[in-house]
DRENDO-1510 file (C-alpha; in Angstrom, 1 decimal, always signed):
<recs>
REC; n; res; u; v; w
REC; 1; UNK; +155.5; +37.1; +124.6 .
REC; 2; UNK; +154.8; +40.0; +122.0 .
REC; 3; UNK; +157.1; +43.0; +123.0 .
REC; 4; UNK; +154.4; +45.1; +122.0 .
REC; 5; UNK; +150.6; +45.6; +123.1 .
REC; 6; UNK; +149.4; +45.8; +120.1 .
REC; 7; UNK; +151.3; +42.9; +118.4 .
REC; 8; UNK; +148.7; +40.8; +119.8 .
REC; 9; UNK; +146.0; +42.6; +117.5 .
REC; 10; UNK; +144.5; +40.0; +115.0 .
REC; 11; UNK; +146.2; +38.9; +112.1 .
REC; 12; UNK; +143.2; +37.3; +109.9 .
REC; 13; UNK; +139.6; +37.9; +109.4 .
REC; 14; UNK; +138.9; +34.4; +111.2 .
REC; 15; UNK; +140.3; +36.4; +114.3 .
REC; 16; UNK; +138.3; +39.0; +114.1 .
REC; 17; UNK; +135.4; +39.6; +116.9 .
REC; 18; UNK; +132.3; +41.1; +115.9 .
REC; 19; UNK; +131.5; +43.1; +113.2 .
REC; 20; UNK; +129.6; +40.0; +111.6 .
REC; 21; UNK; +128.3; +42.4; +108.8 .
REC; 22; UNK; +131.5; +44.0; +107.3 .
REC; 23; UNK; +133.2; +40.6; +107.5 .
REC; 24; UNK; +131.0; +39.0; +105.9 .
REC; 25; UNK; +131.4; +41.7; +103.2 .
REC; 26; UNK; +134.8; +41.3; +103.1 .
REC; 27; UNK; +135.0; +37.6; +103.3 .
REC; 28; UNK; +133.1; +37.4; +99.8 .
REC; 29; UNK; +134.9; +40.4; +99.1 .
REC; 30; UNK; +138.2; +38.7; +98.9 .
REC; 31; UNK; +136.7; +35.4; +97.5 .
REC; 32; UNK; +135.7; +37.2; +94.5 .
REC; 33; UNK; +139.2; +39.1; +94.0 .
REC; 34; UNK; +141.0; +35.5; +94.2 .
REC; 35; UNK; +138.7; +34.3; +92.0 .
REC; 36; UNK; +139.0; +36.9; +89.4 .
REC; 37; UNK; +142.9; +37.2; +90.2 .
REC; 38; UNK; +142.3; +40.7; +90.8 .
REC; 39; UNK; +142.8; +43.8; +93.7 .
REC; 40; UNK; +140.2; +43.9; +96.2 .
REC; 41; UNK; +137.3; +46.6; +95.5 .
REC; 42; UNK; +138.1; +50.2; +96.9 .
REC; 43; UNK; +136.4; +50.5; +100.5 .
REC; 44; UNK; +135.0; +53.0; +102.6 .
REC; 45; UNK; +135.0; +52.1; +105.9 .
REC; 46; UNK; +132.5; +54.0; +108.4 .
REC; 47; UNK; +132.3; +54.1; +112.1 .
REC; 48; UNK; +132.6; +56.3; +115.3 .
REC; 49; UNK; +136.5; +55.9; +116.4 .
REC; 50; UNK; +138.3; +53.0; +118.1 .
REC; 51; UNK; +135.6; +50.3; +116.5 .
REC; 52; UNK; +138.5; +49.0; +114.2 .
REC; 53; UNK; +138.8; +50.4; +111.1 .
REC; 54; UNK; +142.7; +50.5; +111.0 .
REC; 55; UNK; +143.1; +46.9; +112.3 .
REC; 56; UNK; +140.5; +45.6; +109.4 .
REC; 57; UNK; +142.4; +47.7; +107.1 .
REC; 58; UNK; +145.7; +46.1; +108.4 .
REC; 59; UNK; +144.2; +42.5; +108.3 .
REC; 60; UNK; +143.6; +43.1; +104.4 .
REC; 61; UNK; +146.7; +43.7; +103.8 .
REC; 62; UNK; +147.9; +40.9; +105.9 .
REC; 63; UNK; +144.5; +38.7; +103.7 .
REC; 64; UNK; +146.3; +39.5; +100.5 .
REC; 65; UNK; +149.5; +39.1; +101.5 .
REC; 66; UNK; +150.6; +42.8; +100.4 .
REC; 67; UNK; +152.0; +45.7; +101.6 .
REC; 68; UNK; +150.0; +48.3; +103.4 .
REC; 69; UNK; +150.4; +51.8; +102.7 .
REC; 70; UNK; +148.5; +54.1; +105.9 .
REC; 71; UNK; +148.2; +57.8; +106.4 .
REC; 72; UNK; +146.3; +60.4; +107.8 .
REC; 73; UNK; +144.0; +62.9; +105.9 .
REC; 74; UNK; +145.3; +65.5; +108.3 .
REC; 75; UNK; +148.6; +64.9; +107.1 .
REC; 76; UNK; +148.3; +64.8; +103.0 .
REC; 77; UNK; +149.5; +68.7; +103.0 .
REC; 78; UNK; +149.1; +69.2; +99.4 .
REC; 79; UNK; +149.0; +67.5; +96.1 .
REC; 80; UNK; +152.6; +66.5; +95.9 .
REC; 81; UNK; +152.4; +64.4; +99.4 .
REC; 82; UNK; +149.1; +62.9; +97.9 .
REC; 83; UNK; +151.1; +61.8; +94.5 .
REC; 84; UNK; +153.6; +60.5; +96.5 .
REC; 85; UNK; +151.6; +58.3; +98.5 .
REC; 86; UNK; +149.6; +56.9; +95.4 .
REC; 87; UNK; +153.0; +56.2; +93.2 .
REC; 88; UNK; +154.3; +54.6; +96.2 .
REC; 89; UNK; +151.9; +51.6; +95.8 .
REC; 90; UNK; +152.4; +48.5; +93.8 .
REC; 91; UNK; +149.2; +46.5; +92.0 .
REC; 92; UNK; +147.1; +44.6; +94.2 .
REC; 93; UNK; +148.4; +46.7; +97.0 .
REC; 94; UNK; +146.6; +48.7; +99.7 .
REC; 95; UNK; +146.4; +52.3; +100.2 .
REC; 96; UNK; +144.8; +53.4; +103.7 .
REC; 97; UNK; +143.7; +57.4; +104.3 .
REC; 98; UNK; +142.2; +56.8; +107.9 .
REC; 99; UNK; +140.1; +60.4; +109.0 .
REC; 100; UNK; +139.8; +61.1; +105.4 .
REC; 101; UNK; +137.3; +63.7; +106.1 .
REC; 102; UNK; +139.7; +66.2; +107.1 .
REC; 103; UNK; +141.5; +65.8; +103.8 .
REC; 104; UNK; +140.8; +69.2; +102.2 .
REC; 105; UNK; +138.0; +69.5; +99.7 .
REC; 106; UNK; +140.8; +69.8; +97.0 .
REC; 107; UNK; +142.8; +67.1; +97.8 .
REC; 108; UNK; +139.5; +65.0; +97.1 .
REC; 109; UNK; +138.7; +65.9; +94.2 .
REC; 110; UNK; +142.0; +65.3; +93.0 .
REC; 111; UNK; +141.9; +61.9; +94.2 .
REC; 112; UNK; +138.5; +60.6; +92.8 .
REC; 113; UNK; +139.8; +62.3; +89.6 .
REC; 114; UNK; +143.3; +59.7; +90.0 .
REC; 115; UNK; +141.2; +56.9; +90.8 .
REC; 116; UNK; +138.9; +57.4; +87.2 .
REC; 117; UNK; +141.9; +57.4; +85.2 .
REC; 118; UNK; +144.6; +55.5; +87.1 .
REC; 119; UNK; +146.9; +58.6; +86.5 .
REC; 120; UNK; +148.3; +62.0; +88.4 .
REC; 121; UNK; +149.0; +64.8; +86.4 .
REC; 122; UNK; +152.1; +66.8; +87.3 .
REC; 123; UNK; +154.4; +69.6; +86.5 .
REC; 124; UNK; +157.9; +69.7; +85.3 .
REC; 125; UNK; +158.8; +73.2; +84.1 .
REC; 126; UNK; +156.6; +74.2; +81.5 .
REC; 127; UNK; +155.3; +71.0; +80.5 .
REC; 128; UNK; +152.7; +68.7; +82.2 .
REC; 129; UNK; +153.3; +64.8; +82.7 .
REC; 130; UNK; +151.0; +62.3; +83.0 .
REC; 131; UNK; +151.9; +59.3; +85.5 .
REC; 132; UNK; +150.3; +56.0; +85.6 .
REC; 133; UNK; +149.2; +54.7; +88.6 .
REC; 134; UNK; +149.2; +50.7; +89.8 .
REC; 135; UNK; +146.1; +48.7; +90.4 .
REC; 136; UNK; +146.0; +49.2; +93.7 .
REC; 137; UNK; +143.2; +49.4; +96.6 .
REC; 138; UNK; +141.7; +52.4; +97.9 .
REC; 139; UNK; +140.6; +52.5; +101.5 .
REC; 140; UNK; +139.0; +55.3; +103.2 .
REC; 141; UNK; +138.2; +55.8; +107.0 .
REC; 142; UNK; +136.0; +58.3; +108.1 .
REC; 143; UNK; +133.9; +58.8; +111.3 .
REC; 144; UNK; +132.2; +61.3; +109.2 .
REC; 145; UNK; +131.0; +59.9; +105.7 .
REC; 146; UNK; +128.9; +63.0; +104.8 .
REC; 147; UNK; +131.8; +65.4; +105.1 .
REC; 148; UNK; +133.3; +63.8; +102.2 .
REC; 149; UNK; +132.6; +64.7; +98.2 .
REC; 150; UNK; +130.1; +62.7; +96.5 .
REC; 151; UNK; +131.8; +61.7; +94.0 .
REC; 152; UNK; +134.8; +60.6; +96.0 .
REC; 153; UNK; +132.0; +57.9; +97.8 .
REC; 154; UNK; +130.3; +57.0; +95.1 .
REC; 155; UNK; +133.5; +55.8; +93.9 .
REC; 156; UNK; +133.5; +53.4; +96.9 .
REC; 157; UNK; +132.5; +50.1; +95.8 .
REC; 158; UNK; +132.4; +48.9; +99.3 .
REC; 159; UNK; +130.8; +50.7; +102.1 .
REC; 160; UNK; +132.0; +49.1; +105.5 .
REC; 161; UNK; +129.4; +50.1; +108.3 .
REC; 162; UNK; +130.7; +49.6; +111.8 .
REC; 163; UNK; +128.6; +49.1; +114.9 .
REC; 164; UNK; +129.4; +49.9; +118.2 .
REC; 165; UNK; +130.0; +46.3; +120.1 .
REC; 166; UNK; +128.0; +44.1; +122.3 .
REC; 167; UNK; +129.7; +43.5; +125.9 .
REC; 168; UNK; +130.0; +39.9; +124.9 .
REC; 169; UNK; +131.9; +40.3; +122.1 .
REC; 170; UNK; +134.0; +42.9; +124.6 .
REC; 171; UNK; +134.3; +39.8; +126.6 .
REC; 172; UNK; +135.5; +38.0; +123.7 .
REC; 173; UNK; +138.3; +40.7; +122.4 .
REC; 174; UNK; +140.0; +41.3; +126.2 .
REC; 175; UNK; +140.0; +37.7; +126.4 .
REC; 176; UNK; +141.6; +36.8; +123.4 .
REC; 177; UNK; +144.3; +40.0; +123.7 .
REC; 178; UNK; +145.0; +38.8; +127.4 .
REC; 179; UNK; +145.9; +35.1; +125.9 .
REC; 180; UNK; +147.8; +36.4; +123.2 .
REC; 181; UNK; +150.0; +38.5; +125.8 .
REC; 182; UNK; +150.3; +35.6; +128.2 .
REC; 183; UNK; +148.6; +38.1; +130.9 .
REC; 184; UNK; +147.1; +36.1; +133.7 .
REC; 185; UNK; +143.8; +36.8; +134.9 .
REC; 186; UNK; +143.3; +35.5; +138.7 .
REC; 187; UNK; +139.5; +36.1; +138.3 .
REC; 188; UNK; +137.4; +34.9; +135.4 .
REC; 189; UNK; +134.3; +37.6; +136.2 .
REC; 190; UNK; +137.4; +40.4; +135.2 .
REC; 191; UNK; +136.9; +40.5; +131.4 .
REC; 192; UNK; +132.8; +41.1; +132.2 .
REC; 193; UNK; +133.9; +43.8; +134.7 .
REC; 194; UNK; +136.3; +45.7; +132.0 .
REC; 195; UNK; +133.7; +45.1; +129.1 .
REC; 196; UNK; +130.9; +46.7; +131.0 .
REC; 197; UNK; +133.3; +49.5; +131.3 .
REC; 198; UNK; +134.3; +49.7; +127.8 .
REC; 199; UNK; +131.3; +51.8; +126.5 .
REC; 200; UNK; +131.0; +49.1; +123.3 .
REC; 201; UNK; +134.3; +50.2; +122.0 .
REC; 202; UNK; +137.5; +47.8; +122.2 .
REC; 203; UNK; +139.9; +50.7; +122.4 .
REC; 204; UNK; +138.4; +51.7; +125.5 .
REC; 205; UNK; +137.9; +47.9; +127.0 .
REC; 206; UNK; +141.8; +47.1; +126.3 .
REC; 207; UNK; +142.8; +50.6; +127.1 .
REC; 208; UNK; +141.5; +49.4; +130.5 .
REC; 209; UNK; +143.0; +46.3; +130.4 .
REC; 210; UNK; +146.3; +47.4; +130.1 .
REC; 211; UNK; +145.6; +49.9; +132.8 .
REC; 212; UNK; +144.9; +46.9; +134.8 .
REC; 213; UNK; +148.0; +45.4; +133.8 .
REC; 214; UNK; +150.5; +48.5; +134.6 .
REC; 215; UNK; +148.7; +48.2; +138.3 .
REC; 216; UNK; +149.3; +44.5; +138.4 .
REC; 217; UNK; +153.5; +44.9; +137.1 .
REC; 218; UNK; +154.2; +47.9; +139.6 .
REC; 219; UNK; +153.1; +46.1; +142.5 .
REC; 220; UNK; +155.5; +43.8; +141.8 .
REC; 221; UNK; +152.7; +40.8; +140.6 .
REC; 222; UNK; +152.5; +38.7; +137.2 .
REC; 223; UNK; +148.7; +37.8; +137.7 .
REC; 224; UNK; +145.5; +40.6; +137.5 .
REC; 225; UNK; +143.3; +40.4; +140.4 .
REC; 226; UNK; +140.3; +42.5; +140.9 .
REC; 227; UNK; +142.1; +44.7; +143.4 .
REC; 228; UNK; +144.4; +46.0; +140.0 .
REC; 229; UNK; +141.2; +46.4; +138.3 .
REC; 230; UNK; +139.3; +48.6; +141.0 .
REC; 231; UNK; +143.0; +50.4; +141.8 .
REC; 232; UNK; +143.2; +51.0; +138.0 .
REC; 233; UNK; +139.4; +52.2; +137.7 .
REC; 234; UNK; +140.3; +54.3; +140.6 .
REC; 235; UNK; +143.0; +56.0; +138.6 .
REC; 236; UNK; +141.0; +56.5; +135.3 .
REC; 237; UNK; +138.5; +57.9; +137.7 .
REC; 238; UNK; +135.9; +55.7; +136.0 .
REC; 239; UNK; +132.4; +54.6; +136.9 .
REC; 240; UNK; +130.5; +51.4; +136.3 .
REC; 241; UNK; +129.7; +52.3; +133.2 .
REC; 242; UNK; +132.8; +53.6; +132.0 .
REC; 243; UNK; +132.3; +57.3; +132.3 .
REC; 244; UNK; +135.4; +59.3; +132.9 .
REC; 245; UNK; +135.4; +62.4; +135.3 .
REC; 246; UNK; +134.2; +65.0; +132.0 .
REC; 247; UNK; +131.2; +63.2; +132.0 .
REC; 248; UNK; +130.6; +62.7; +135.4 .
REC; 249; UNK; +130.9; +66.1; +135.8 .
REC; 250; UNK; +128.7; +66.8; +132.7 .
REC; 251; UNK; +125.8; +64.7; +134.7 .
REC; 252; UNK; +126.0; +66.3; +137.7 .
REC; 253; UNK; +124.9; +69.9; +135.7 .
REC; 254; UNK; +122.2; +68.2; +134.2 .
REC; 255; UNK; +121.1; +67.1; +137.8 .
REC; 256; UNK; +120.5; +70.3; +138.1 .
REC; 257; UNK; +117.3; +70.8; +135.5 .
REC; 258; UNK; +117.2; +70.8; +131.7 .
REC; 259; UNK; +119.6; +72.8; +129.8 .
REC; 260; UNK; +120.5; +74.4; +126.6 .
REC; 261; UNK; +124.3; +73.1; +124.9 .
REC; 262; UNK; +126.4; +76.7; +125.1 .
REC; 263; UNK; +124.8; +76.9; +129.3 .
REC; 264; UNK; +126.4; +73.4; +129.8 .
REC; 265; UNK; +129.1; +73.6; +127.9 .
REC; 266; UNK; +130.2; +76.9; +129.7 .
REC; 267; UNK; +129.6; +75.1; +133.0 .
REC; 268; UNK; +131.8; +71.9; +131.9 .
REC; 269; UNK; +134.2; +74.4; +130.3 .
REC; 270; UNK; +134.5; +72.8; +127.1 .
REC; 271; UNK; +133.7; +74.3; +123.5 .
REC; 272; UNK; +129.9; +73.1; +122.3 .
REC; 273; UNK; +131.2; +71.0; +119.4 .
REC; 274; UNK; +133.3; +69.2; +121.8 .
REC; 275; UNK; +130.0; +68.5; +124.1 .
REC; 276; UNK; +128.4; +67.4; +121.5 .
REC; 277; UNK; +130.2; +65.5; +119.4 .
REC; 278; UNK; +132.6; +64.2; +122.1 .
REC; 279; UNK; +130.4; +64.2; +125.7 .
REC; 280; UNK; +127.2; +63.6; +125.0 .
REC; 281; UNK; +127.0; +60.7; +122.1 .
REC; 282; UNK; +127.6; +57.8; +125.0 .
REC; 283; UNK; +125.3; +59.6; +127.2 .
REC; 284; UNK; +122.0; +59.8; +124.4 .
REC; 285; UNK; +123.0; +56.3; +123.2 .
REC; 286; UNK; +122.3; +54.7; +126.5 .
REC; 287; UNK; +119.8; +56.8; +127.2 .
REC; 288; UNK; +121.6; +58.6; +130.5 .
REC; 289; UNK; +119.9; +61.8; +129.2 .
REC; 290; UNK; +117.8; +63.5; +125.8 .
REC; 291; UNK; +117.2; +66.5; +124.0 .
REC; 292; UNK; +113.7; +67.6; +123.4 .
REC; 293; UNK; +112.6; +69.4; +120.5 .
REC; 294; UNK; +113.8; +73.2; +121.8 .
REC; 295; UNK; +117.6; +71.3; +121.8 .
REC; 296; UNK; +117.5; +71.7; +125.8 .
REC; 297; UNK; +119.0; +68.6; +127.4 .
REC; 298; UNK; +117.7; +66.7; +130.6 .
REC; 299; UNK; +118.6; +63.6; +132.5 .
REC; 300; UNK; +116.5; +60.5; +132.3 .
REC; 301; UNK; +115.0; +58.5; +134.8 .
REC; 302; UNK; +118.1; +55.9; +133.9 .
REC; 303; UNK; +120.6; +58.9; +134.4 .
REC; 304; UNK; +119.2; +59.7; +137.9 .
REC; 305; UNK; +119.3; +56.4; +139.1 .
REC; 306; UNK; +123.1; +56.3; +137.6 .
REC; 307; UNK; +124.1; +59.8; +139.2 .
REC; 308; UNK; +122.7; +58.5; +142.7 .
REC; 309; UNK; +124.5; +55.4; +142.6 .
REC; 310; UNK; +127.9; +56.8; +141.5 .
REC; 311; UNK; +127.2; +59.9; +144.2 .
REC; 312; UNK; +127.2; +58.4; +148.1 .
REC; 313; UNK; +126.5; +61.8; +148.8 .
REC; 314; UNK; +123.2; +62.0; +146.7 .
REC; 315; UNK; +122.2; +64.7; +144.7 .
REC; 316; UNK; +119.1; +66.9; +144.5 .
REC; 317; UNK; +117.5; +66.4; +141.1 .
REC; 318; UNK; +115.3; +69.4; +139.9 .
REC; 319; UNK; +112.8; +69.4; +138.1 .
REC; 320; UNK; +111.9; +71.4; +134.9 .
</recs>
């Protein structure tokens, strides 16, 4: 049995669940590279969080058999920590700068400017030395593509688009990471029941499953029954679809009649940018609630019925 969670993750693009399009882009991706006996293309890989971007990036490495170098934007300080991390890499290698958006505008420049002529520039003394680089592959994770420079994706050859997932393929992945960690699953409705809840992102849908899994070891068990998975569901505080108590909460003000973002986000006590960016996405995507052309947002028909359902109490809905 893995000693870790997420030593289970997949290993090889044949493993892989979902995502048809980008492996299919990266399946004749690496055909032509081992054709060519070349590195693989430099990627941008594009998606809202927890879709897999750092596990494709890992299984690349893992596809090329190569070592995988991974940072952070947030943490590439300056222009010596960026040097460091491109010298660091052998040919054929790969180089992963997940949330590369919030690498500073700089920092950018200077690496689309490494990538053109395989070199860094640096100081010693007086003089200035240049430094050849390897031939090594560039990814770059982003939830944000249009924050980045221009340049710096255009010098992408690959741009990796990833979707949010079906439940079935959620079905699929807390399946396969249950077998993989020898869990046992008493009831075989449970992976539905924690897909439905995972709001199309794995993360989420085996963030739950382990939850299940904690409930199911400190009662003393070795098997997950639904009892661990409405106990754990209880703890999350999570509905049938997956919403946590924030947005619970955020529905509940919009029972109360359409709404501009700074009035709500007051009321949920949470900065605007947060709401929006964080909070609301889910909720317009499954069309709990909308915005109509002033920006004001309202529940939907769908995100009454859901409010009702979830409230034994009921709530008053207002109208306009």
């Amino acid at each position: 049995m893995p000693a870790d969670f997420n030593d289970a993750a997949p290993s090889s693009l044949s493993h892989i669940v979902g995502q048809k399009t980008v492996v299919d882009q990266l399946r004749v991706a690496l055909d032509a590279c081992f054709q060519d006996h070349r590195r693989l293309d430099d990627s941008l890989l594009v998606g809202p969080p927890g879709l897999g971007k750092s596990q494709i990036a890992n299984v690349l490495s893992m596809e090329l058999a190569v070592k995988h170098h991974e940072v952070l934007g947030q943490s590439i300080k300056n222009i010596g920590d960026l040097n460091a991390l491109l010298l660091a890499a052998g040919d054929k290698e790969v180089v992963f700068i997940d949330e590369v958006h919030q690498l500073p505008k700089v920092l950018q420049t200077a690496l689309y400017l490494a990538l053109d002529k395989r070199q860094i520039i640096v100081k010693g003394g007086r003089s200035f030395t240049s430094l050849p680089l390897a031939e090594f592959t560039l990814l770059l994770g982003t939830t944000d593509e249009y924050s980045l420079l221009q340049p710096l994706r255009d010098r992408m050859r690959l741009i990796l688009r990833f979707e949010f997932y079906a439940v079935e393929e959620l079905v699929k992945i807390v399946r396969q990471r249950a077998k993989a960690l020898a869990w046992n699953l008493l009831d075989e409705g449970l992976p539905a029941l924690i897909a439905q809840r995972g709001r199309g992102t794995p993360r989420l849908a085996l963030r739950l499953l382990q939850a299940c899994h904690r409930v199911c070891r400190s009662e003393g068990e070795r098997a997950i029954s639904p009892h661990h998975f409405r106990t754990a569901c209880a703890l999350e505080q999570l509905d049938d679809l997956g919403l946590g108590p924030t947005e619970q909460a955020y529905l509940r003000a919009l029972a109360e009649g359409a709404s501009r973002l700074n009035v709500l986000a007051s009321m949920s006590g949470l900065p605007a940018r947060t709401v929006s960016c964080v909070v609301e996405p889910f909720l317009l995507r499954t069309g709990l609630m909308v915005k109509d052309d002033r920006g004001r947002r309202q529940l939907t028909a769908r995100g009454q019925a859901h409010l009702s359902k979830s409230c034994p109490e009921g709530v008053q809905f207002l109208s306009e």
